[in-house]
SEFIZA-3560 file (N, C-alpha, C; in Angstrom, 3 decimals):
REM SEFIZA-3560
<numar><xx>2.088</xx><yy>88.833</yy><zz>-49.292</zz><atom>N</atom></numar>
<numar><xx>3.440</xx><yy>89.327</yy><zz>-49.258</zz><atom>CA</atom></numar>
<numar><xx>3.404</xx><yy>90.837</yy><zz>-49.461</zz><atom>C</atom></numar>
<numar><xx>4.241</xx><yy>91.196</yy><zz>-48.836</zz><atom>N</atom></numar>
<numar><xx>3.924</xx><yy>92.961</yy><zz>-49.190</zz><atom>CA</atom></numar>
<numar><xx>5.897</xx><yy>93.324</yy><zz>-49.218</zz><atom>C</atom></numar>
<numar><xx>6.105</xx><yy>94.104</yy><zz>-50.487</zz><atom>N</atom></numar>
<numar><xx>7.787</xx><yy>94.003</yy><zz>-50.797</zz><atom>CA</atom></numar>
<numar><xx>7.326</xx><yy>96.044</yy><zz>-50.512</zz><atom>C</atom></numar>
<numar><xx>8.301</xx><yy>96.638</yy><zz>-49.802</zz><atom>N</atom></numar>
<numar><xx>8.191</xx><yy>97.909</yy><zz>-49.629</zz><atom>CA</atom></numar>
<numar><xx>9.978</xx><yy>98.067</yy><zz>-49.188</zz><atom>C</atom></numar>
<numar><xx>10.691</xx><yy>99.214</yy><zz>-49.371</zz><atom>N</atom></numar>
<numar><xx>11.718</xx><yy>99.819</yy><zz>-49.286</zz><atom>CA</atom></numar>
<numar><xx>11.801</xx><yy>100.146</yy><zz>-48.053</zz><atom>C</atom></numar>
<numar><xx>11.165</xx><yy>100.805</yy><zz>-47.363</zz><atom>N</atom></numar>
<numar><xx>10.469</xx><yy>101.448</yy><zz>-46.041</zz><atom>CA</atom></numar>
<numar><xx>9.834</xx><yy>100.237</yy><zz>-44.508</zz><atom>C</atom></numar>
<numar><xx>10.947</xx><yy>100.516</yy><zz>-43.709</zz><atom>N</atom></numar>
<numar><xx>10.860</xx><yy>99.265</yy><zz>-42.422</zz><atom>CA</atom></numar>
<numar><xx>10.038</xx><yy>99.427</yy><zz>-41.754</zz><atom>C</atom></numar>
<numar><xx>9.189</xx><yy>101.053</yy><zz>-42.179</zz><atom>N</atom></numar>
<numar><xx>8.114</xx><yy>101.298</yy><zz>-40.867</zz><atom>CA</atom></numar>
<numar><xx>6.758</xx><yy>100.815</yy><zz>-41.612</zz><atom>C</atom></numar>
<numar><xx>7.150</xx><yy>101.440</yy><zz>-43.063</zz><atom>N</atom></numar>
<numar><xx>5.680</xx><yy>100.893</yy><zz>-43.367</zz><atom>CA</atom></numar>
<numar><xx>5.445</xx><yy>99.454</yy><zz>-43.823</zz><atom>C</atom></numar>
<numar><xx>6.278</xx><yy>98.694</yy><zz>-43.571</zz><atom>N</atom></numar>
<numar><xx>6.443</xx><yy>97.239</yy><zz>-43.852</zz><atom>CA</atom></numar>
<numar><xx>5.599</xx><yy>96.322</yy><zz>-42.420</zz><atom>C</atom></numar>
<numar><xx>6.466</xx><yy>97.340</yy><zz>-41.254</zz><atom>N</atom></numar>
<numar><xx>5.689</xx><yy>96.933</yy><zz>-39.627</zz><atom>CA</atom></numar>
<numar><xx>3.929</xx><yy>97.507</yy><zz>-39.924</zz><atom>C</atom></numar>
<numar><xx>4.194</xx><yy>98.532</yy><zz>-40.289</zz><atom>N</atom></numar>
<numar><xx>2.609</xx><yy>98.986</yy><zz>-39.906</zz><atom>CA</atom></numar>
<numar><xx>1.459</xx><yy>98.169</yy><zz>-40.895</zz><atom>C</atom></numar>
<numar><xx>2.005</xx><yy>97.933</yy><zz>-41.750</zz><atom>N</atom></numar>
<numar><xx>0.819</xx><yy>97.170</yy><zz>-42.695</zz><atom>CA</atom></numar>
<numar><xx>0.930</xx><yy>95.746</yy><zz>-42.483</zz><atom>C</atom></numar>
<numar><xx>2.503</xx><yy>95.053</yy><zz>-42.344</zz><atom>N</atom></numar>
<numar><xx>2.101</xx><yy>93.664</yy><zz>-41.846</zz><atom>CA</atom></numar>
<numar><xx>1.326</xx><yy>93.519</yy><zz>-40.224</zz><atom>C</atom></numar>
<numar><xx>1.684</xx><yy>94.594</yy><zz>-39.417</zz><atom>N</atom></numar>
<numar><xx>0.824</xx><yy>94.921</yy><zz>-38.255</zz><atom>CA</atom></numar>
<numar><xx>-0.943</xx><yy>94.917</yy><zz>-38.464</zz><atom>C</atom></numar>
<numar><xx>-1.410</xx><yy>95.902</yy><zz>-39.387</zz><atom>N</atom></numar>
<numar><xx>-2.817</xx><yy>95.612</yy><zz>-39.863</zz><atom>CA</atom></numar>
<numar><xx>-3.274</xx><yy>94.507</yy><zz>-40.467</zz><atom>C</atom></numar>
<numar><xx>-2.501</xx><yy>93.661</yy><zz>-41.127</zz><atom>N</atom></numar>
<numar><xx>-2.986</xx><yy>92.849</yy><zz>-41.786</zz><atom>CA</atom></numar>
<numar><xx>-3.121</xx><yy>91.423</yy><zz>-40.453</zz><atom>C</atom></numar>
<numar><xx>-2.007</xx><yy>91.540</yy><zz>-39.957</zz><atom>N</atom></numar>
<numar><xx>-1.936</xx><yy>90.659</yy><zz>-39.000</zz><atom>CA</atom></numar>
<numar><xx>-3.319</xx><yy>90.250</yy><zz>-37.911</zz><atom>C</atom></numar>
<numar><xx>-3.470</xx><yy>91.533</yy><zz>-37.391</zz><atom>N</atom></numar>
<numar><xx>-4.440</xx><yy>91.916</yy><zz>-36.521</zz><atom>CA</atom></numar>
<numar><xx>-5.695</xx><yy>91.141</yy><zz>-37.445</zz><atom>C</atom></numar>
<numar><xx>-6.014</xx><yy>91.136</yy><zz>-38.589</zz><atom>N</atom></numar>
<numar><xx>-6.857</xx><yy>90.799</yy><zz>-38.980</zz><atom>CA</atom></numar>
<numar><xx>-7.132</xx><yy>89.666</yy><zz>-39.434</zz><atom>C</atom></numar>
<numar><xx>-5.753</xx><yy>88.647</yy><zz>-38.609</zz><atom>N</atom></numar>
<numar><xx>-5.563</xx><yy>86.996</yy><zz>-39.337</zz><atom>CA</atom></numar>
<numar><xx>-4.708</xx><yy>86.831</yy><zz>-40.118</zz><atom>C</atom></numar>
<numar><xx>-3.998</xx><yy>87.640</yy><zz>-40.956</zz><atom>N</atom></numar>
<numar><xx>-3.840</xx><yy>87.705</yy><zz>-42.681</zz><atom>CA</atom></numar>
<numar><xx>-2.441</xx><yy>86.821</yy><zz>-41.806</zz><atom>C</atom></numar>
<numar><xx>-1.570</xx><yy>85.917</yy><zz>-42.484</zz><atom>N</atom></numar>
<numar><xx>-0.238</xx><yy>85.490</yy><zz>-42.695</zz><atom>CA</atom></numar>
<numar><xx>0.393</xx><yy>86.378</yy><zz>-43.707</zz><atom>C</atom></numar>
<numar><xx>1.386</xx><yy>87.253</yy><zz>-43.280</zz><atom>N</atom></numar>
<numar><xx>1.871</xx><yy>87.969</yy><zz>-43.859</zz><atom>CA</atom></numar>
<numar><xx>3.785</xx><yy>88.075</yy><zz>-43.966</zz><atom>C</atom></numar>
<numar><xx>4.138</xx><yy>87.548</yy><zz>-44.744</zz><atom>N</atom></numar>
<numar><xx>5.647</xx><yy>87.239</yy><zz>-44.904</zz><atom>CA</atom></numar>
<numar><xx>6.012</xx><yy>89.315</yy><zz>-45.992</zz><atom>C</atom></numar>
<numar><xx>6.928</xx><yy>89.270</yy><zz>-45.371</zz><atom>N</atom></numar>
<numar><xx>7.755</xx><yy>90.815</yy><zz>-45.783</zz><atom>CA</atom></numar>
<numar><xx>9.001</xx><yy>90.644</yy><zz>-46.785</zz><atom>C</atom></numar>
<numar><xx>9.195</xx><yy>91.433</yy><zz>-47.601</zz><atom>N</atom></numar>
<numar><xx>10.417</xx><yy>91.465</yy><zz>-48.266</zz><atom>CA</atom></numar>
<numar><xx>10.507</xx><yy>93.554</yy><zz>-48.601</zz><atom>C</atom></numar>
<numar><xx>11.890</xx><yy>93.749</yy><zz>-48.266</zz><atom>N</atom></numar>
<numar><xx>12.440</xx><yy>95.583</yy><zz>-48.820</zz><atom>CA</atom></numar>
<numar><xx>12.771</xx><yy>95.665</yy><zz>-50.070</zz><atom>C</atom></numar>
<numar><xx>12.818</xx><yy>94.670</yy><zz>-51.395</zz><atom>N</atom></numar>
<numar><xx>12.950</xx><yy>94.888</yy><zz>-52.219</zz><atom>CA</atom></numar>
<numar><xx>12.693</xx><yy>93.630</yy><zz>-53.114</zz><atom>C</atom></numar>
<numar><xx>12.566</xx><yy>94.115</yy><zz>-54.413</zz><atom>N</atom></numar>
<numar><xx>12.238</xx><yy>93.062</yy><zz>-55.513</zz><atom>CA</atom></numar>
<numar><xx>12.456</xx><yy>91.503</yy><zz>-55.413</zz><atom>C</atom></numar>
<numar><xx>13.971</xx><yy>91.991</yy><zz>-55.367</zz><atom>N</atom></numar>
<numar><xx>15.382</xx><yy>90.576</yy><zz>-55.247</zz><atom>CA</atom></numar>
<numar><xx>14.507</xx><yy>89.380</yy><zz>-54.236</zz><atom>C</atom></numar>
<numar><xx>14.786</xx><yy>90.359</yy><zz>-53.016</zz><atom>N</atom></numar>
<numar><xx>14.370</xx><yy>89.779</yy><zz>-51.758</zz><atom>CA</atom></numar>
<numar><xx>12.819</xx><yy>88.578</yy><zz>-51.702</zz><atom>C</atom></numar>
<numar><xx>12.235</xx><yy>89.285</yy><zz>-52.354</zz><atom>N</atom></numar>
<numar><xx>10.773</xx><yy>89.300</yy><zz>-52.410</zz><atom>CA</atom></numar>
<numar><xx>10.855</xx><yy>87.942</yy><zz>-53.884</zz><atom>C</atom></numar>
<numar><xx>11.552</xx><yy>87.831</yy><zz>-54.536</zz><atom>N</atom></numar>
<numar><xx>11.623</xx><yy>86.782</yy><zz>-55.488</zz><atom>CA</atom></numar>
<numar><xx>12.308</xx><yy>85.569</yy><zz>-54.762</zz><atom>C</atom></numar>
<numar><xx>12.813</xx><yy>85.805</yy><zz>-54.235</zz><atom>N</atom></numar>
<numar><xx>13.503</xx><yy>84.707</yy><zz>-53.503</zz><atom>CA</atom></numar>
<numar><xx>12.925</xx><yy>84.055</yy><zz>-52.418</zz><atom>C</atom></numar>
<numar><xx>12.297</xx><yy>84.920</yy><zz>-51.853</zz><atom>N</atom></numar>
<numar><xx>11.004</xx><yy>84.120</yy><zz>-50.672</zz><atom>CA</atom></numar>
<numar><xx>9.728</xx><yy>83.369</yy><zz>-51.441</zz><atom>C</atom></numar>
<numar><xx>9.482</xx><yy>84.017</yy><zz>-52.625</zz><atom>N</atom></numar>
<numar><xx>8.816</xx><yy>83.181</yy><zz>-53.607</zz><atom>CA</atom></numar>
<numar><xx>9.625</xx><yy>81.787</yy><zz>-54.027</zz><atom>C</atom></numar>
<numar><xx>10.600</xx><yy>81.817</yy><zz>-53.961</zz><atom>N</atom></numar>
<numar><xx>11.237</xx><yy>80.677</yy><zz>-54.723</zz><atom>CA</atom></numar>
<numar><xx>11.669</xx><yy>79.378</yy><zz>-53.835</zz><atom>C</atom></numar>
<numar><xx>11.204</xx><yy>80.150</yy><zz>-52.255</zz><atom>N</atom></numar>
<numar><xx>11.413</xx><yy>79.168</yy><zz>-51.050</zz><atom>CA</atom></numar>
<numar><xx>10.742</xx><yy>78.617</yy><zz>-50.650</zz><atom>C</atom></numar>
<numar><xx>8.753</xx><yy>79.395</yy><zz>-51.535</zz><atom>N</atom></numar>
<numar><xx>7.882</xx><yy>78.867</yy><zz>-50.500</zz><atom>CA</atom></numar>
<numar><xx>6.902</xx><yy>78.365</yy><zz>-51.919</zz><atom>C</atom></numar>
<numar><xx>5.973</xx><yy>77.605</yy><zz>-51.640</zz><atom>N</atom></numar>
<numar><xx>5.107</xx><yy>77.018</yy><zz>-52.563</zz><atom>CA</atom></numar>
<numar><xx>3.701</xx><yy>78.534</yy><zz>-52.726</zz><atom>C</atom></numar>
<numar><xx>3.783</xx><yy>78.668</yy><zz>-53.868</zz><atom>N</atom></numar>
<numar><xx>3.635</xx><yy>80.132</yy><zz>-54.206</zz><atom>CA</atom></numar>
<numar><xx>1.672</xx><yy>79.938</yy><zz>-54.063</zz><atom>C</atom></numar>
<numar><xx>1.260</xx><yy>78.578</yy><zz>-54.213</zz><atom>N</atom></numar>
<numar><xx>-0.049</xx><yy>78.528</yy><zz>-53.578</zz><atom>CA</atom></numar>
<numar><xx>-0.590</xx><yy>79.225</yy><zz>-52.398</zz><atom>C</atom></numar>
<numar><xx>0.236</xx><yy>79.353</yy><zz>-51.428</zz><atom>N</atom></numar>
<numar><xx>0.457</xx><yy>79.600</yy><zz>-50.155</zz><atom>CA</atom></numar>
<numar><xx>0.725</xx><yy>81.366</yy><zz>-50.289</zz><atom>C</atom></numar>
<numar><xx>0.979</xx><yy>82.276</yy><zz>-51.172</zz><atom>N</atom></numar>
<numar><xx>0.878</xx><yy>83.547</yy><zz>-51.385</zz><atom>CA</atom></numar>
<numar><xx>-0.648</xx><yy>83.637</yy><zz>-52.093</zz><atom>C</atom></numar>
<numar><xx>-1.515</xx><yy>84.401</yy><zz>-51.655</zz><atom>N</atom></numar>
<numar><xx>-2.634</xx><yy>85.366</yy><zz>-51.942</zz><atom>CA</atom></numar>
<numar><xx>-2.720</xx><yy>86.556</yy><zz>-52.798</zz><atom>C</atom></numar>
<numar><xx>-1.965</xx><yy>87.342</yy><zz>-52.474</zz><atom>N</atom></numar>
<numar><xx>-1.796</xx><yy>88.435</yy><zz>-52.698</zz><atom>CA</atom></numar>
<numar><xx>0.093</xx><yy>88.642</yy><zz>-52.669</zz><atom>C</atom></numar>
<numar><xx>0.352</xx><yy>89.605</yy><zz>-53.810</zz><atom>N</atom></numar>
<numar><xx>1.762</xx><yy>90.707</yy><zz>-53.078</zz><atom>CA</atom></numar>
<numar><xx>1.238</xx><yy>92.312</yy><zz>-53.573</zz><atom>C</atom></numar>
<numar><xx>1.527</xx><yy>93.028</yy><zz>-52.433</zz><atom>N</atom></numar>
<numar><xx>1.128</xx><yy>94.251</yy><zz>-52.546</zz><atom>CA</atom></numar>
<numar><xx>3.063</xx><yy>94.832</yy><zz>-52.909</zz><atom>C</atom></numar>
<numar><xx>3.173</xx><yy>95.579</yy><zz>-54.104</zz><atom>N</atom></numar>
<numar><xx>4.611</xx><yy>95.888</yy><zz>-53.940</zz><atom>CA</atom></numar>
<numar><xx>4.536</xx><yy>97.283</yy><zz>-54.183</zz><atom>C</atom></numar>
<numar><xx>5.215</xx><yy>97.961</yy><zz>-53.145</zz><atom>N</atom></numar>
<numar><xx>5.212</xx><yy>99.424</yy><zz>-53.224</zz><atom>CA</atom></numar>
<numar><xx>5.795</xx><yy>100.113</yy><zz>-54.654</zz><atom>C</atom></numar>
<numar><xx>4.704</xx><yy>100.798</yy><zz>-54.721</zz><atom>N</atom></numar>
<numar><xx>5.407</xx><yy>101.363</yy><zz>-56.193</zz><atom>CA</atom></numar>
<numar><xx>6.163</xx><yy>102.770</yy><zz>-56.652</zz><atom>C</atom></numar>
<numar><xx>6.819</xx><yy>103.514</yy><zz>-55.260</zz><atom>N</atom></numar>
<numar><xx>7.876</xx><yy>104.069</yy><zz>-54.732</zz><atom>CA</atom></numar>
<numar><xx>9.175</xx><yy>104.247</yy><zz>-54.500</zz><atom>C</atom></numar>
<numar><xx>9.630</xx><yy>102.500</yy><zz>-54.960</zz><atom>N</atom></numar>
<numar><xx>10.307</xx><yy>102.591</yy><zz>-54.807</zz><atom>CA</atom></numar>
<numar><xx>11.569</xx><yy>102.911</yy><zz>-55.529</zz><atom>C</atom></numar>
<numar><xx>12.303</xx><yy>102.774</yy><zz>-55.164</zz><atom>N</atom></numar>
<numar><xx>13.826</xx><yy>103.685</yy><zz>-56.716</zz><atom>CA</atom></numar>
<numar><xx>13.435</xx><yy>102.810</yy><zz>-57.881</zz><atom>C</atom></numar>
<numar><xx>13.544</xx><yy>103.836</yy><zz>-58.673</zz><atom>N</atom></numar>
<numar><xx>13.247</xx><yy>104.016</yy><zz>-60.134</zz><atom>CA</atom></numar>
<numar><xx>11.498</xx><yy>104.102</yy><zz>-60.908</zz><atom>C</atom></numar>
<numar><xx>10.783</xx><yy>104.055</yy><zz>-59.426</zz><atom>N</atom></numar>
<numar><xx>9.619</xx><yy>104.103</yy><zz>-59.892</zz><atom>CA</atom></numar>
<numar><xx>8.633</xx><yy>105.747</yy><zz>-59.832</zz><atom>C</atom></numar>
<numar><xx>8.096</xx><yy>106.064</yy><zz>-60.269</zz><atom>N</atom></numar>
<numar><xx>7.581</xx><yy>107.639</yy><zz>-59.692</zz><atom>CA</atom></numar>
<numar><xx>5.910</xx><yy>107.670</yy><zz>-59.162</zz><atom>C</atom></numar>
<numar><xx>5.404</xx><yy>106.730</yy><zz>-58.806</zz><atom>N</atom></numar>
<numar><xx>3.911</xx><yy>106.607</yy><zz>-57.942</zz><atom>CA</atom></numar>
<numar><xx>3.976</xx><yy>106.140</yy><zz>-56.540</zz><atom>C</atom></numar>
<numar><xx>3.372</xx><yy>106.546</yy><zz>-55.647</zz><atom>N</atom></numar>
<numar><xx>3.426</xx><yy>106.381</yy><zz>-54.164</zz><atom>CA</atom></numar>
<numar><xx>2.420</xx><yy>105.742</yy><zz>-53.682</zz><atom>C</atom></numar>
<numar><xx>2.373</xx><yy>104.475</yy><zz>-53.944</zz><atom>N</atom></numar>
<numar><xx>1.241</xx><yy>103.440</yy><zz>-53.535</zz><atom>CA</atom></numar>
<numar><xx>1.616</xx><yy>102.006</yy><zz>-53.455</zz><atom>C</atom></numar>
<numar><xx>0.867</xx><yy>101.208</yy><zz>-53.297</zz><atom>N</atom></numar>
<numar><xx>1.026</xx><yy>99.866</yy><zz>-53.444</zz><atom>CA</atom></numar>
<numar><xx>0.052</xx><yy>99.705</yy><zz>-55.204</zz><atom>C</atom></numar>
<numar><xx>0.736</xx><yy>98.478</yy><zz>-55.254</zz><atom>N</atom></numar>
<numar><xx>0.206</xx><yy>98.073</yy><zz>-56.667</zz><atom>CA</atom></numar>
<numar><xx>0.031</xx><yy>96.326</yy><zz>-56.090</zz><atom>C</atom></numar>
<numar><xx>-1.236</xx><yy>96.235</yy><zz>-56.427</zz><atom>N</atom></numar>
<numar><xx>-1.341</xx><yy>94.308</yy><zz>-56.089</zz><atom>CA</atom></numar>
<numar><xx>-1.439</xx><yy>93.178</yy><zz>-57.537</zz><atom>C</atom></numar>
<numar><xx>-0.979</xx><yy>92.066</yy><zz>-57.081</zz><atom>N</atom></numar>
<numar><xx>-0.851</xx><yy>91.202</yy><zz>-58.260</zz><atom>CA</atom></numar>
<numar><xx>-1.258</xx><yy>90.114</yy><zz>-57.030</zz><atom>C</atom></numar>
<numar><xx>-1.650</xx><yy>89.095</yy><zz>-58.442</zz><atom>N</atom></numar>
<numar><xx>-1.577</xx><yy>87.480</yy><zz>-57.435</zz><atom>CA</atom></numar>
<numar><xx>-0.367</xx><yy>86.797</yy><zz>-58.625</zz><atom>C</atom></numar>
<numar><xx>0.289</xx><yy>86.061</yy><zz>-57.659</zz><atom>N</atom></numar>
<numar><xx>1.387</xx><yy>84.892</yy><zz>-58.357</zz><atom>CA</atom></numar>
<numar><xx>0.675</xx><yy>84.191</yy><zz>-59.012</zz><atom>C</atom></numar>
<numar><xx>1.329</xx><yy>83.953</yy><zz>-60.442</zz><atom>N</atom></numar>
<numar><xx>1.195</xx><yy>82.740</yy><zz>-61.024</zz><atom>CA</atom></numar>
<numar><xx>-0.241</xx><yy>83.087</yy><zz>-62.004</zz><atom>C</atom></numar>
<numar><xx>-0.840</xx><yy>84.393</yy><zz>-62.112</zz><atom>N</atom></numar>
<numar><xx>-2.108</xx><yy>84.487</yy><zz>-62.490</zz><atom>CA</atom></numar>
<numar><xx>-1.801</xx><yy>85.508</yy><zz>-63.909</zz><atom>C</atom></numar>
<numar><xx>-2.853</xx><yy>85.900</yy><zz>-64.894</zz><atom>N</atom></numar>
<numar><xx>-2.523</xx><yy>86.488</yy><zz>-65.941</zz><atom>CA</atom></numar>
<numar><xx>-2.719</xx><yy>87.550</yy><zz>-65.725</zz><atom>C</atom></numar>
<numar><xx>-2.003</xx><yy>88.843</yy><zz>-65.708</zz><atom>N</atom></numar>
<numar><xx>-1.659</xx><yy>89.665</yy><zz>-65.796</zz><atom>CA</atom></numar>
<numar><xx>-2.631</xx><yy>90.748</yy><zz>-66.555</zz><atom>C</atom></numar>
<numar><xx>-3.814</xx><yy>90.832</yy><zz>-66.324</zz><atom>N</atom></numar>
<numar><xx>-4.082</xx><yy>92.197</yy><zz>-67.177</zz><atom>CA</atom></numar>
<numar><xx>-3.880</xx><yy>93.690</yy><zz>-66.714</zz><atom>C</atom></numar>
<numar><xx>-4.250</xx><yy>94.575</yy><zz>-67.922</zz><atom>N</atom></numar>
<numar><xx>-3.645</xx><yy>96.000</yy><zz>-67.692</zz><atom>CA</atom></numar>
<numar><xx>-4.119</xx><yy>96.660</yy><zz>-66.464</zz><atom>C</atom></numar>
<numar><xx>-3.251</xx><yy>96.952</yy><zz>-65.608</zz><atom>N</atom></numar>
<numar><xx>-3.722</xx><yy>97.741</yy><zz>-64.469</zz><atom>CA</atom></numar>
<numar><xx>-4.772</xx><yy>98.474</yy><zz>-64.408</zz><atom>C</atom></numar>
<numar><xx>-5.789</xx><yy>98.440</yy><zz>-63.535</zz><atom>N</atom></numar>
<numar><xx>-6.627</xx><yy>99.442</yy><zz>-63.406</zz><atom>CA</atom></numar>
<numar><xx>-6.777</xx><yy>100.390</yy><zz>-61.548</zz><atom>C</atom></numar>
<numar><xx>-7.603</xx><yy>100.870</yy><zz>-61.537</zz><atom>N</atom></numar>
<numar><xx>-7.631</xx><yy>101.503</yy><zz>-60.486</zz><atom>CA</atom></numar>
<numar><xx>-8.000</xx><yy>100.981</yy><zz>-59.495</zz><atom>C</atom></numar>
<numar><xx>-8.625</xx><yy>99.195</yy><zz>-59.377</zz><atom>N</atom></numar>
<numar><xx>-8.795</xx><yy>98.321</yy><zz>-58.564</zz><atom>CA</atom></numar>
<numar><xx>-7.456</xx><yy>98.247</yy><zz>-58.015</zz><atom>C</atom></numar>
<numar><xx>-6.409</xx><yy>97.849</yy><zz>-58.934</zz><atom>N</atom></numar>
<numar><xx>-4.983</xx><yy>97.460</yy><zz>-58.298</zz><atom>CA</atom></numar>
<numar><xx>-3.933</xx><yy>98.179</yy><zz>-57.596</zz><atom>C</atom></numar>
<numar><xx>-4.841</xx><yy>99.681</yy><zz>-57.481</zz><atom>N</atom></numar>
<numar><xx>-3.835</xx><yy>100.700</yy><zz>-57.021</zz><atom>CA</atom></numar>
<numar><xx>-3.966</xx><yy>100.897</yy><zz>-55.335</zz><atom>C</atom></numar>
<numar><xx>-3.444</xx><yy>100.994</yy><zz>-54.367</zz><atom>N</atom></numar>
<numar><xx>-3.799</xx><yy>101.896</yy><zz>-53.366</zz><atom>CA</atom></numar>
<numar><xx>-2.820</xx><yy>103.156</yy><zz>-53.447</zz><atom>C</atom></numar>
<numar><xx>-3.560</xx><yy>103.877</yy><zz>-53.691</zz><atom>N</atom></numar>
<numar><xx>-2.671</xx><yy>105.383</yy><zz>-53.270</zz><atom>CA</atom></numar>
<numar><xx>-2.306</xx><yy>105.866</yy><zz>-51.706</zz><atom>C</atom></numar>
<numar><xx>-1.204</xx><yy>105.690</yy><zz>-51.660</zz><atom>N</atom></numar>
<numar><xx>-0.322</xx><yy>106.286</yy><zz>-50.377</zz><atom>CA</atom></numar>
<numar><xx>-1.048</xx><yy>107.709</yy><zz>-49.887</zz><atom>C</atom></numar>
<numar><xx>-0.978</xx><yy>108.331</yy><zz>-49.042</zz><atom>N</atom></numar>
<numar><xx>-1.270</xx><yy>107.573</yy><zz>-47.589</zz><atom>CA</atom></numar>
<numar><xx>-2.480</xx><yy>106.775</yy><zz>-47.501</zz><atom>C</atom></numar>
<numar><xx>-2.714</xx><yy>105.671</yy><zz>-46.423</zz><atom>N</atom></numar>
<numar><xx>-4.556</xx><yy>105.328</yy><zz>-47.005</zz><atom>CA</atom></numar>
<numar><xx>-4.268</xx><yy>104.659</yy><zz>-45.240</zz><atom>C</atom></numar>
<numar><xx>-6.009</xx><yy>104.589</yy><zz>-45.241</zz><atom>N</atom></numar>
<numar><xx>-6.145</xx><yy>104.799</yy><zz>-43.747</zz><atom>CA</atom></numar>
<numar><xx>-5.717</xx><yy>102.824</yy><zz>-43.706</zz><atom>C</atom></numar>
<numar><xx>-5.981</xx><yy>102.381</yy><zz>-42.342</zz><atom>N</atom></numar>
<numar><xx>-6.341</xx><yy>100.710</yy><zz>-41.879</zz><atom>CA</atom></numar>
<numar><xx>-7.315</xx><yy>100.340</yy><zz>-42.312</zz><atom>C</atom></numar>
<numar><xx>-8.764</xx><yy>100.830</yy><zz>-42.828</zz><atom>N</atom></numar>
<numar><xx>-9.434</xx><yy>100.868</yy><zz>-43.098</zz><atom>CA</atom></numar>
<numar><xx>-9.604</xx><yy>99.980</yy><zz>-44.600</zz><atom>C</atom></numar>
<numar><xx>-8.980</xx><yy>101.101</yy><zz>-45.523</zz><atom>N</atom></numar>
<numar><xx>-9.013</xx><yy>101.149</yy><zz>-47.138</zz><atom>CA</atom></numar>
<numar><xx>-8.144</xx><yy>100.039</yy><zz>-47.224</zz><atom>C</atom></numar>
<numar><xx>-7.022</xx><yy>100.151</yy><zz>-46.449</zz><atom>N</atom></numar>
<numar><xx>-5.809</xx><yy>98.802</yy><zz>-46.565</zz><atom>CA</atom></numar>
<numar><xx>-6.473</xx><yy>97.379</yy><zz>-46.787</zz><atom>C</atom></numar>
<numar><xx>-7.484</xx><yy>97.207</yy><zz>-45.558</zz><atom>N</atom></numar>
<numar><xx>-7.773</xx><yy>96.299</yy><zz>-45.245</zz><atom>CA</atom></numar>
<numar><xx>-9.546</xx><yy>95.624</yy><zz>-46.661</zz><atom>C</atom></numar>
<numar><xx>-9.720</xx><yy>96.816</yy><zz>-46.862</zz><atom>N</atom></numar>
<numar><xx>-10.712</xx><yy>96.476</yy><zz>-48.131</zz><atom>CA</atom></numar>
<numar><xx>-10.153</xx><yy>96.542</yy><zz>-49.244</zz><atom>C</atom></numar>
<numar><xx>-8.812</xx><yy>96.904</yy><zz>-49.691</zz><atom>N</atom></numar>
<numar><xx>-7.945</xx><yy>96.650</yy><zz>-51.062</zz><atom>CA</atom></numar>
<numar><xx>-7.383</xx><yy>95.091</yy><zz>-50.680</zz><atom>C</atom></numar>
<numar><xx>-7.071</xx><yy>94.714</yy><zz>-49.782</zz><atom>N</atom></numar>
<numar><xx>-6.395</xx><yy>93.360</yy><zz>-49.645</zz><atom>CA</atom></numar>
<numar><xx>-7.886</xx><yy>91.843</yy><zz>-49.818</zz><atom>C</atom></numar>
<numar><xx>-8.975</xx><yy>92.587</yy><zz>-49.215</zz><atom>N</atom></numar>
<numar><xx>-9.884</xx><yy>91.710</yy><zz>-49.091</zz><atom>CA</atom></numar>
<numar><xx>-10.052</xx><yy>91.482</yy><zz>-50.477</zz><atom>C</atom></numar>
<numar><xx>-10.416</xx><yy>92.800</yy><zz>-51.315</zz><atom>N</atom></numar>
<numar><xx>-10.685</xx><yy>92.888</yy><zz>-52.782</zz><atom>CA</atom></numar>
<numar><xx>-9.399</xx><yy>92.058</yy><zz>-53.338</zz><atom>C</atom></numar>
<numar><xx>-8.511</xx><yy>91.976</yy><zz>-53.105</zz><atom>N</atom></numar>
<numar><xx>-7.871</xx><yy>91.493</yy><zz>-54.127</zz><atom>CA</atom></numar>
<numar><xx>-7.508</xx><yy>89.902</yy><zz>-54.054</zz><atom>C</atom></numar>
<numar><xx>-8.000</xx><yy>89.531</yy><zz>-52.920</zz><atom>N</atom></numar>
<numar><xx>-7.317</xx><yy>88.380</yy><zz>-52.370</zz><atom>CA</atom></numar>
<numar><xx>-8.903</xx><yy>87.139</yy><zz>-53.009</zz><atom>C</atom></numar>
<numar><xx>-9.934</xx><yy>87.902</yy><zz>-53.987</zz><atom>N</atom></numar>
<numar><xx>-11.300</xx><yy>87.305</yy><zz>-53.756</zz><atom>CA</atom></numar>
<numar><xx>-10.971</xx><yy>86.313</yy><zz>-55.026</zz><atom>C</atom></numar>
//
């Protein structure tokens, strides 16, 4: 799942991920993005990459979590920093999805 504010970069990364197999369901905000969780059997989510840009936040990246898993303190594994090539995208999602 990837939740981002931004419609282009929502196309372009579910676009990369796609290309590469990935099933990739979209949400523009939090709300949105909880509620497609609450529709779908959350086994079936891997990964959510949620932009961390967006209003009220002040870092320009994605931040990844897996559903349903324990939560430890962020590190620099969980970050991608904005801009990042198809490349890096595609080895932060592999990494996180392991």
């Amino acid at each position: 799942m990837i939740v981002d504010d931004e419609p282009e970069v929502l196309e372009k990364v579910k676009s990369f991920l796609e290309d590469e197999e990935f099933d990739v369901v979209t949400a523009t905000n939090s709300r949105q993005a909880l509620e497609l969780l609450g529709e779908t059997d959350e086994k079936n989510v891997d990964l959510i990459l949620v932009d961390t840009s967006m209003p009220g936040t002040n870092k320009n990246g994605f931040f990844s979590m897996k559903p349903k898993s324990t939560m430890h303190t962020a590190d620099a594994a969980s970050f991608l920093q904005k801009p990042f090539t198809r490349e890096q995208l595609l080895h932060f999602v592999r990494s996180g999805t392991k």
